[in-house]
PASEBA-1860 file (N, C-alpha, C; in nm, 3 decimals):
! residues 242
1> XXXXXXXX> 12.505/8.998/15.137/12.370/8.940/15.131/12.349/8.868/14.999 ~ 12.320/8.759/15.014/12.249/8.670/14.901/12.125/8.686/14.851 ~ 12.106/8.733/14.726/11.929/8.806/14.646/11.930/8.651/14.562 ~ 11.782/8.623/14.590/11.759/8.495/14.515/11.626/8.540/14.474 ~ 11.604/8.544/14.303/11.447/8.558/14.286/11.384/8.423/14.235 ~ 11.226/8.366/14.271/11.191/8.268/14.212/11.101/8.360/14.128 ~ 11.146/8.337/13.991/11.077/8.390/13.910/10.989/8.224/13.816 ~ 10.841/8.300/13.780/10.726/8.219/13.712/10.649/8.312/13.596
9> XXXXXXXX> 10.613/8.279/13.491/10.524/8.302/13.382/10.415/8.252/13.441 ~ 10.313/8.317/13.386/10.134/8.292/13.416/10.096/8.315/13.319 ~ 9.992/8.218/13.220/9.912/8.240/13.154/9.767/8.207/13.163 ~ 9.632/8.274/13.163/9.540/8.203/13.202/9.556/8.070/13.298 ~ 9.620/8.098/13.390/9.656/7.995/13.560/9.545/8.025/13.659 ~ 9.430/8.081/13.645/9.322/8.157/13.755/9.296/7.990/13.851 ~ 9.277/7.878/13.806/9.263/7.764/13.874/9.351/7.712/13.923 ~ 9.471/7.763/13.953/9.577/7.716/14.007/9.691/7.837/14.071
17> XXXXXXXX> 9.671/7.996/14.048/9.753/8.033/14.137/9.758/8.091/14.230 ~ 9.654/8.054/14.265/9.599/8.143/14.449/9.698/7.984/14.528 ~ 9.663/7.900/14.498/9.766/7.768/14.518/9.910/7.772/14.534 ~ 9.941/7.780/14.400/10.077/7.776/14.348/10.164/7.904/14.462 ~ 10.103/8.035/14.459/10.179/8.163/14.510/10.142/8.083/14.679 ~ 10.070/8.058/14.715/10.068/7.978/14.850/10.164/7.881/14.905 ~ 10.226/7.806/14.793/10.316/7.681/14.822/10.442/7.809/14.794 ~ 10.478/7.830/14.716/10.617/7.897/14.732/10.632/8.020/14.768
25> XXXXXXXX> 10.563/8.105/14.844/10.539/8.185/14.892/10.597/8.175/15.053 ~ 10.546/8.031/15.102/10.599/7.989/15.222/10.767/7.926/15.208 ~ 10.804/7.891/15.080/10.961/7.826/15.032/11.031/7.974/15.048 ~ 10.965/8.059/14.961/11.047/8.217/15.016/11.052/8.230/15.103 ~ 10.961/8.257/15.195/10.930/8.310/15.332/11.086/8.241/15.415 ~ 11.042/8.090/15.390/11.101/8.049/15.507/11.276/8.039/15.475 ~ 11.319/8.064/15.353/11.426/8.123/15.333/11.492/8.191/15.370 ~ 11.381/8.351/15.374/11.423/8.438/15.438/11.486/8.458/15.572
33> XXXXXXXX> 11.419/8.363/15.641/11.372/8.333/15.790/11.479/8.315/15.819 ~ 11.549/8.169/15.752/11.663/8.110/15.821/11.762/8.200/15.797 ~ 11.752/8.261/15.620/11.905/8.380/15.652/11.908/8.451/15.689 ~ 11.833/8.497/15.858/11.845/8.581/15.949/11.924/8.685/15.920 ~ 11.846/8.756/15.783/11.918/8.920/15.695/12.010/8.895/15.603 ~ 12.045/8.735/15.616/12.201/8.738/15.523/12.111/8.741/15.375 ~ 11.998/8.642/15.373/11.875/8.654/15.266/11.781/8.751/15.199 ~ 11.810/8.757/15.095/11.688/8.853/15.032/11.627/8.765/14.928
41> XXXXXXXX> 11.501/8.696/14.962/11.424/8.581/14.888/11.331/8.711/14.855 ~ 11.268/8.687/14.669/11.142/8.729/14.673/11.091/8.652/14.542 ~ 10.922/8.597/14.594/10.916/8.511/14.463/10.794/8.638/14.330 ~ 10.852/8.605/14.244/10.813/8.724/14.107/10.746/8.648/14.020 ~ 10.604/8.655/14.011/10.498/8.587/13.924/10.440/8.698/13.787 ~ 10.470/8.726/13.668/10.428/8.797/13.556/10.337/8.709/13.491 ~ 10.238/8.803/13.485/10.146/8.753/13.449/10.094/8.778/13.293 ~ 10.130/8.682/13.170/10.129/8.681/13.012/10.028/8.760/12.952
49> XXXXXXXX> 9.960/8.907/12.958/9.803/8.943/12.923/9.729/8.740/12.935 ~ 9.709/8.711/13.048/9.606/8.606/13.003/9.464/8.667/13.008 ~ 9.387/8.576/12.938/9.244/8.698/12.890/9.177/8.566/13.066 ~ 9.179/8.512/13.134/9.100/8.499/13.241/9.136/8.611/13.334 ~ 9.093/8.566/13.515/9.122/8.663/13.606/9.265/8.627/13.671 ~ 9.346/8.571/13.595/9.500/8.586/13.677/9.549/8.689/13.773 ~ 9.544/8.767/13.684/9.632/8.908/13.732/9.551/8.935/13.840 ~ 9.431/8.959/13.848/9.337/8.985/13.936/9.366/8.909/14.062
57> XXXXXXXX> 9.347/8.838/14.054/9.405/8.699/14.131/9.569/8.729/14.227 ~ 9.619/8.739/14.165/9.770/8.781/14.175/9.795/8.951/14.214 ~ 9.719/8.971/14.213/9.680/9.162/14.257/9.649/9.112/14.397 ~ 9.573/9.059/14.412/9.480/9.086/14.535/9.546/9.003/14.621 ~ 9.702/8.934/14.626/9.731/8.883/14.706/9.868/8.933/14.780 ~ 9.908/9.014/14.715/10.029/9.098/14.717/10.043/9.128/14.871 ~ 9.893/9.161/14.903/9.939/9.260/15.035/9.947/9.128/15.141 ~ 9.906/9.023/15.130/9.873/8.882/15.197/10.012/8.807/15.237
65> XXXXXXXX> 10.091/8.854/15.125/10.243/8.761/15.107/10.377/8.899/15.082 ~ 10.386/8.919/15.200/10.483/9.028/15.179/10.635/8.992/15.075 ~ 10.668/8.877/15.088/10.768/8.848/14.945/10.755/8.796/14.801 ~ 10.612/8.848/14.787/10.547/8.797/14.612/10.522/8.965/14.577 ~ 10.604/8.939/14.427/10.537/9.100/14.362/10.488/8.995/14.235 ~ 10.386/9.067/14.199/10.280/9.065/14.114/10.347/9.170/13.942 ~ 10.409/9.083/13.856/10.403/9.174/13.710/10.306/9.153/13.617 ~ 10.216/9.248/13.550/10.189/9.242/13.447/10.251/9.290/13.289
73> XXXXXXXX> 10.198/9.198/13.153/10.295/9.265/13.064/10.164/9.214/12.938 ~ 10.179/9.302/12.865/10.146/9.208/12.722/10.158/9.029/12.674 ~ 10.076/8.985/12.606/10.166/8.840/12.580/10.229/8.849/12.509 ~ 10.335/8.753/12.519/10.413/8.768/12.385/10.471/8.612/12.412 ~ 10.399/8.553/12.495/10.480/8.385/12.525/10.516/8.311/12.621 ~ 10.557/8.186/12.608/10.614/8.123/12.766/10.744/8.187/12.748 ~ 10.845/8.146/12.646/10.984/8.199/12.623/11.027/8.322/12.654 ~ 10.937/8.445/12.607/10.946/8.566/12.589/10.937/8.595/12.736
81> XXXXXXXX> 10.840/8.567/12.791/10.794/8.611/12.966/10.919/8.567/13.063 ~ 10.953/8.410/13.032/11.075/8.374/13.107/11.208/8.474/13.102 ~ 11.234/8.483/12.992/11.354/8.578/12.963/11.360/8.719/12.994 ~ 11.193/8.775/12.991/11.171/8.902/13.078/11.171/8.877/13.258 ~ 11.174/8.796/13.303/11.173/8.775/13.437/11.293/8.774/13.459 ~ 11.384/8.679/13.412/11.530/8.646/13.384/11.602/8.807/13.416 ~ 11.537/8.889/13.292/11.620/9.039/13.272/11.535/9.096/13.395 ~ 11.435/9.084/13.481/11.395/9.193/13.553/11.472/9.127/13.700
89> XXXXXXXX> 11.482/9.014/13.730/11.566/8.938/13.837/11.747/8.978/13.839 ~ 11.801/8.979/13.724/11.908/9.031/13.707/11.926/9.212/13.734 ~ 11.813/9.250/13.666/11.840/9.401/13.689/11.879/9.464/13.820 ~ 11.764/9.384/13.885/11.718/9.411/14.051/11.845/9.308/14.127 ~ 11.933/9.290/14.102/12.056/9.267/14.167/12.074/9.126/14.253 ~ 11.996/9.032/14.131/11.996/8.847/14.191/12.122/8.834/14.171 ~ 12.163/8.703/14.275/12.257/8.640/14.230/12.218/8.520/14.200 ~ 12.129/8.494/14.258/12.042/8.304/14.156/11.960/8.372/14.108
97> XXXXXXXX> 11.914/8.271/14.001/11.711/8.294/13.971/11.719/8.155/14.004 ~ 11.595/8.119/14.049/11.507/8.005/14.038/11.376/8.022/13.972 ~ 11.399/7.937/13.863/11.220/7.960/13.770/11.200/7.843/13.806 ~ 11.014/7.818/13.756/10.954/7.699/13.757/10.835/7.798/13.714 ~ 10.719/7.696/13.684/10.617/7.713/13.593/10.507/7.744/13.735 ~ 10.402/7.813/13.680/10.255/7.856/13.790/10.158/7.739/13.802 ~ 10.199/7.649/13.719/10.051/7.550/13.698/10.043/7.459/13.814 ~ 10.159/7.453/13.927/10.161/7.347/14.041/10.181/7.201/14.010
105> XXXXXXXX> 10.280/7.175/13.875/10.326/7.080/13.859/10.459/7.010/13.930 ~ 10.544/7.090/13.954/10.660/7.115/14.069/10.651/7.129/14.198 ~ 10.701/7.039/14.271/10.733/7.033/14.434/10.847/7.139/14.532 ~ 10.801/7.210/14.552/10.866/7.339/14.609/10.932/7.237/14.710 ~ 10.926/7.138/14.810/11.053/7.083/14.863/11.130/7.035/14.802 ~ 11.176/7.016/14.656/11.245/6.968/14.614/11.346/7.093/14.563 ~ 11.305/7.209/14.619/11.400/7.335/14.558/11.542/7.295/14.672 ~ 11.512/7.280/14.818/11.590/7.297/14.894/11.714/7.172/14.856
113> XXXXXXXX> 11.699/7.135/14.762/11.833/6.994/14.732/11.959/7.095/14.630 ~ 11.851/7.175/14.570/11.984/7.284/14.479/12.023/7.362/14.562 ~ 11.887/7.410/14.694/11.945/7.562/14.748/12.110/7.506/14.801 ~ 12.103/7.417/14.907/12.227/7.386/14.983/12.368/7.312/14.859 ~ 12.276/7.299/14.744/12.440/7.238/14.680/12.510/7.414/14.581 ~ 12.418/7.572/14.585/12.447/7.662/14.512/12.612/7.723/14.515 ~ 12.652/7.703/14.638/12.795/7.693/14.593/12.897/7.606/14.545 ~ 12.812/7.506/14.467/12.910/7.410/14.414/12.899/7.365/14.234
121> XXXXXXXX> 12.792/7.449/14.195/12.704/7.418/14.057/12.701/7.620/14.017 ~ 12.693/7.607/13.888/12.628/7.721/13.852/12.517/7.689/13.795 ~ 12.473/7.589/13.772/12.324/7.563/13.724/12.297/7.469/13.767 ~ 12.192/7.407/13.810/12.096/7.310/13.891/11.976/7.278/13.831 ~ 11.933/7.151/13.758/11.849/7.190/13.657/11.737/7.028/13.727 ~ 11.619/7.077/13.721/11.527/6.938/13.728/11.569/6.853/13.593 ~ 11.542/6.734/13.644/11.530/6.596/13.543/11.378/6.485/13.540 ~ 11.309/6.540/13.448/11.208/6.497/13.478/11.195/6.298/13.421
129> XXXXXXXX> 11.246/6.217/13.504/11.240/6.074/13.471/11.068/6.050/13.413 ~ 10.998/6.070/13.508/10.864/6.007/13.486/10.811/6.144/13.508 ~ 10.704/6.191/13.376/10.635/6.271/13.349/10.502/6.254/13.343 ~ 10.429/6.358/13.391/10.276/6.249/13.428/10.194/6.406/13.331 ~ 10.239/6.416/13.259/10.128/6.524/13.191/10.092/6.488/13.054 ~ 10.144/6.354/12.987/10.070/6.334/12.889/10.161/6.282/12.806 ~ 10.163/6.155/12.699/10.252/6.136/12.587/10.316/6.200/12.512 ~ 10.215/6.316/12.478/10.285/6.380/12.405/10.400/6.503/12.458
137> XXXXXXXX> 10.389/6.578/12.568/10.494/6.576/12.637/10.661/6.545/12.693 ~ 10.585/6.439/12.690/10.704/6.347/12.660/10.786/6.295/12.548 ~ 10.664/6.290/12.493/10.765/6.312/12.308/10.819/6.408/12.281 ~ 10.784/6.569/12.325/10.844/6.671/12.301/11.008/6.685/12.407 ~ 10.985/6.618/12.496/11.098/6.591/12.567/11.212/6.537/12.515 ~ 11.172/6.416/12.450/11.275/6.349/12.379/11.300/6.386/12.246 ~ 11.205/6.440/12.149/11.256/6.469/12.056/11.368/6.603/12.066 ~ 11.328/6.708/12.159/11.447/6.819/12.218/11.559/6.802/12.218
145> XXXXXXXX> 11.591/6.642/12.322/11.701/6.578/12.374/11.772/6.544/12.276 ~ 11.752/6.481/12.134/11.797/6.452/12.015/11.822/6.595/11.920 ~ 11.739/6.678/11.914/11.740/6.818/11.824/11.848/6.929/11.880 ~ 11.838/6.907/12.017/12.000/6.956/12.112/12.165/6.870/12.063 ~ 12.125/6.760/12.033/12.232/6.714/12.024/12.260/6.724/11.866 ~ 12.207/6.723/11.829/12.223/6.763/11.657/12.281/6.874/11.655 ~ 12.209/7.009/11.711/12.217/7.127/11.671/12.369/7.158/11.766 ~ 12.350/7.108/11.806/12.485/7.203/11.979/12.581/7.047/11.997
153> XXXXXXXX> 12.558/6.926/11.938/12.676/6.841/12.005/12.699/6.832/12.180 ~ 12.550/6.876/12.165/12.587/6.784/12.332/12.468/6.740/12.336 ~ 12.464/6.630/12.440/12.355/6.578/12.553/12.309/6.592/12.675 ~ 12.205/6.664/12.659/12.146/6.733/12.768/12.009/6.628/12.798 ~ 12.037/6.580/12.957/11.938/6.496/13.045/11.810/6.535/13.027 ~ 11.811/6.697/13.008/11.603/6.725/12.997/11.664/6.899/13.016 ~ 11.674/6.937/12.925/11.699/7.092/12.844/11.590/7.166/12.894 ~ 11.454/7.159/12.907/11.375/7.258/12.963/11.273/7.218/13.039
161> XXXXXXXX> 11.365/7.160/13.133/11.272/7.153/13.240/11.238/7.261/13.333 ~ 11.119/7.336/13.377/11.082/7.440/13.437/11.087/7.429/13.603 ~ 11.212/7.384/13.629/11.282/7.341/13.791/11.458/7.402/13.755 ~ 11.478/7.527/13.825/11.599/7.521/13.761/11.656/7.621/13.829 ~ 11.784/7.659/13.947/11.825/7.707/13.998/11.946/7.786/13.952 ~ 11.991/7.879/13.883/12.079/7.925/13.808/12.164/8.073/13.842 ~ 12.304/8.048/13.864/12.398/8.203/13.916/12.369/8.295/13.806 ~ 12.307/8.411/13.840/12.303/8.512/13.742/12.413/8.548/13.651
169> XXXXXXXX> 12.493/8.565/13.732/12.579/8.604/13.607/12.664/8.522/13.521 ~ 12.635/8.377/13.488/12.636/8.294/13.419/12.521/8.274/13.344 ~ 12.421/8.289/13.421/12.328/8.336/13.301/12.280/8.441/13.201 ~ 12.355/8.571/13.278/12.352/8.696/13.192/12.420/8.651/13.042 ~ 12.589/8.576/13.098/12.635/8.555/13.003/12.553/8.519/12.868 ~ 12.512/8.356/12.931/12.409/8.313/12.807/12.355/8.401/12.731 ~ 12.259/8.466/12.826/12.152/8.541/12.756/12.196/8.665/12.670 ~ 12.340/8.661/12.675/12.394/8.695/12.576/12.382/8.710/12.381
177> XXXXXXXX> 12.368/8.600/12.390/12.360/8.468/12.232/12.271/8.394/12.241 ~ 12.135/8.419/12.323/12.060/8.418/12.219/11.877/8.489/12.193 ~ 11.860/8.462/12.133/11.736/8.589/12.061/11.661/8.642/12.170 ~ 11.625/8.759/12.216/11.559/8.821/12.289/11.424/8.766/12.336 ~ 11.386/8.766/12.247/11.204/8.651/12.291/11.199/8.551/12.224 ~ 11.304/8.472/12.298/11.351/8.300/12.216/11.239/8.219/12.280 ~ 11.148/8.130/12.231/11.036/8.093/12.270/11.139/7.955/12.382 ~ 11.210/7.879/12.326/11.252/7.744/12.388/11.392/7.821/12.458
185> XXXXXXXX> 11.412/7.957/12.542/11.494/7.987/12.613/11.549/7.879/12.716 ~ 11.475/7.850/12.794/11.553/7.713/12.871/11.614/7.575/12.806 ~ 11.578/7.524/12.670/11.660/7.439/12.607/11.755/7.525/12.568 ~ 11.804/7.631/12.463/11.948/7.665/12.484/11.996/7.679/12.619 ~ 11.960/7.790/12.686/12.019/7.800/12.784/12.084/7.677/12.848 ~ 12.037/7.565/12.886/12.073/7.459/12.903/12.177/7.398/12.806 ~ 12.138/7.367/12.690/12.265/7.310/12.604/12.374/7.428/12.596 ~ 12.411/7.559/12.594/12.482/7.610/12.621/12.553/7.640/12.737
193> XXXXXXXX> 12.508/7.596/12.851/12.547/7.549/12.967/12.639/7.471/12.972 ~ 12.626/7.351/12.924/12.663/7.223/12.904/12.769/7.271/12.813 ~ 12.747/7.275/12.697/12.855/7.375/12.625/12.987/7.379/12.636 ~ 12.921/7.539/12.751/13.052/7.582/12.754/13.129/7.534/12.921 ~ 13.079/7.385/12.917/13.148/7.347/13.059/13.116/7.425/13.161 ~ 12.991/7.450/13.193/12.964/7.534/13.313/12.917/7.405/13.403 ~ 12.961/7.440/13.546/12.939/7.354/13.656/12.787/7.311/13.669 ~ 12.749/7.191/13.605/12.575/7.198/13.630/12.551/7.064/13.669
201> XXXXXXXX> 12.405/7.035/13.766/12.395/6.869/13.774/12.256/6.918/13.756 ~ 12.189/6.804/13.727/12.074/6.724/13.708/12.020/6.656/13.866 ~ 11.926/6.690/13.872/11.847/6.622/13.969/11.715/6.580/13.926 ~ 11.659/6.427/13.942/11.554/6.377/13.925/11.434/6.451/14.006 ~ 11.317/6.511/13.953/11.233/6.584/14.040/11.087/6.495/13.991 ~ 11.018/6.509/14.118/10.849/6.518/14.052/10.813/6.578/13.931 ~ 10.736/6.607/13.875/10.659/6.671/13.777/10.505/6.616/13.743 ~ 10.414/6.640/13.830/10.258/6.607/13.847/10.200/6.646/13.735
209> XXXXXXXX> 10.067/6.582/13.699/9.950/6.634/13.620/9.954/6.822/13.659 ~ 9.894/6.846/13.558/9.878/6.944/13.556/9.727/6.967/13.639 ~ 9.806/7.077/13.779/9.654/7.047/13.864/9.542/7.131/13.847 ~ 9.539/7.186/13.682/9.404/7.258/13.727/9.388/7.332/13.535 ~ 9.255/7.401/13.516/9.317/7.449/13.360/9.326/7.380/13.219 ~ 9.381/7.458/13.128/9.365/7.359/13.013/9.541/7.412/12.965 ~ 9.601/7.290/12.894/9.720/7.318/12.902/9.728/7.409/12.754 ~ 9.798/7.578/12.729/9.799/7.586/12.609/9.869/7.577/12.474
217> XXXXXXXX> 9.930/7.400/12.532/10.038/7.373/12.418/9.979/7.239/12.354 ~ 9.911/7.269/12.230/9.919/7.134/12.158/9.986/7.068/12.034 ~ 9.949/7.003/11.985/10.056/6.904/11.930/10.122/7.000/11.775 ~ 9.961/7.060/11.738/10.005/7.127/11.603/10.072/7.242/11.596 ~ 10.056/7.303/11.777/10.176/7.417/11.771/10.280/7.384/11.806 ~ 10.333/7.248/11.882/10.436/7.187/11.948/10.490/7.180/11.770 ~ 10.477/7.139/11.684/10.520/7.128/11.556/10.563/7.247/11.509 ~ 10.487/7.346/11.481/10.523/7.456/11.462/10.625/7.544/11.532
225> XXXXXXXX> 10.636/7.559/11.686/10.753/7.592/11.754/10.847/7.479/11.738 ~ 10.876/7.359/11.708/10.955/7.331/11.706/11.047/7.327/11.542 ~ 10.942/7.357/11.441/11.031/7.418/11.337/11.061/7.541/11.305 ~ 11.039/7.623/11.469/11.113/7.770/11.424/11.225/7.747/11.493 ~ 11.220/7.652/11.562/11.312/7.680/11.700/11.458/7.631/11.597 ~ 11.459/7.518/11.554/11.584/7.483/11.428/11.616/7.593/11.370 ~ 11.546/7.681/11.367/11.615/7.803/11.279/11.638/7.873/11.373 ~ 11.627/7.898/11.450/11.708/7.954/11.642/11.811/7.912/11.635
233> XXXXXXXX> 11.795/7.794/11.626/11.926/7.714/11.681/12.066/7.721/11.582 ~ 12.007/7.786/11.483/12.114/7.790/11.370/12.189/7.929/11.411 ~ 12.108/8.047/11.461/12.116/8.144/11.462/12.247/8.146/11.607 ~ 12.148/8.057/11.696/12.267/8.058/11.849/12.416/8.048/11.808 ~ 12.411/7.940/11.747/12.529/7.859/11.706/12.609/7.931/11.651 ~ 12.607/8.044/11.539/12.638/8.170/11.457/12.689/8.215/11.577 ~ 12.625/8.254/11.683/12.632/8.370/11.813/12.756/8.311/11.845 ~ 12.744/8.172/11.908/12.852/8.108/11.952/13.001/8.114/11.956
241> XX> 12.978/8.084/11.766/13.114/8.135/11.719/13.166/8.240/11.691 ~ 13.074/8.335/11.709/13.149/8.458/11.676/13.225/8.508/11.882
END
């Protein structure tokens, strides 16, 4: 049997994930469906302490969608939450994860282009060409794409994009080397991918406005995570070689 979890972070999402668990809720479902038992789909939404009614939200739907479990945890981050989903998807005996973000910026038909290529990739990563959530966004995109290639010597198409289909135990590896509640976990993970020659493609995906909410990344903390993250990256690299 094939265990695939779609694992998501939630932070204050109350306007968008009675939605969001609706659209991929039915991408699980109907997963399941077709692998007539060979499948064990379940999609896993943790919810960041957000101070709105998320969790609440995400409680009360559990019994509605028999393949969504509902986590709560402390905050401690987008990075930190991903990498706890990551370790609770692995524990529970995945052989993919698929993450993506709660906000309903991502097109759940566009999962099924990685599902059918998973025996041929160990990682499957969105490529976001045209980004519709804002300039600055997009600057953080590209400046990544350059700060990856500095730090790690490679070039990576779009390092953290939150579309991303990945064999567990290629990713256990990763998550090997590097920091436990690494805030920009999907840019290493990705440039270490790439790396170490692991089988990965790029696929061009949607990526919509953000449909609902206030986004909680702005420019003066985008600055600030991105001058801790250089000192991450020094630290991976250390990991690397040893």
């Amino acid at each position: 049997m094939e265990k695939v979890f779609f694992v998501m972070p939630a932070y204050n999402e109350s306007e968008n994930i009675k939605v969001t668990i609706e659209q991929w809720h039915s991408t699980v479902a109907r997963l399941n469906e077709i692998g007539e038992g060979a499948i064990d789909a379940k999609l896993v939404i943790a919810n960041d302490g957000s101070k709105d009614n998320t969790f609440e939200i995400m409680d009360s739907l559990t019994g509605q969608y028999p393949y969504f479990i509902a986590l709560n945890k402390p905050n401690s981050g987008h990075g930190a939450t991903v990498l706890y989903l990551y370790r609770y998807a692995i524990e529970n005996g995945a052989d993919y994860v698929f993450q993506t973000d709660s906000d309903g910026q991502t097109n759940p038909d566009e999962f099924w282009q990685m599902w059918d290529n998973r025996d041929r990739y160990d990682f499957q990563i969105g490529y976001r060409k045209w980004r519709q959530d804002g300039a600055s966004r997009v600057f953080v995109t590209k400046t990544l794409r350059l700060v990856v290639w500095l730090m790690f010597h490679e070039w990576v198409t779009d390092a953290n994009t939150p579309f991303r289909l990945m064999r567990s135990d290629k990713l256990q590896a990763i998550m090997n080397v590097i920091p436990q509640d690494y805030f920009l976990c999907n840019v290493a993970i990705s440039a270490i991918a790439v790396k170490w020659k692991y089988a990965i493609r790029f696929y061009e995906i949607t990526f919509k406005p953000r449909q609902g909410g206030v986004n909680s990344i702005n420019m003066k903390r985008i600055f600030k995570i991105g001058w801790k993250a250089l000192g991450d990256f020094r630290k991976i690299n250390a990991n690397l070689k040893k």
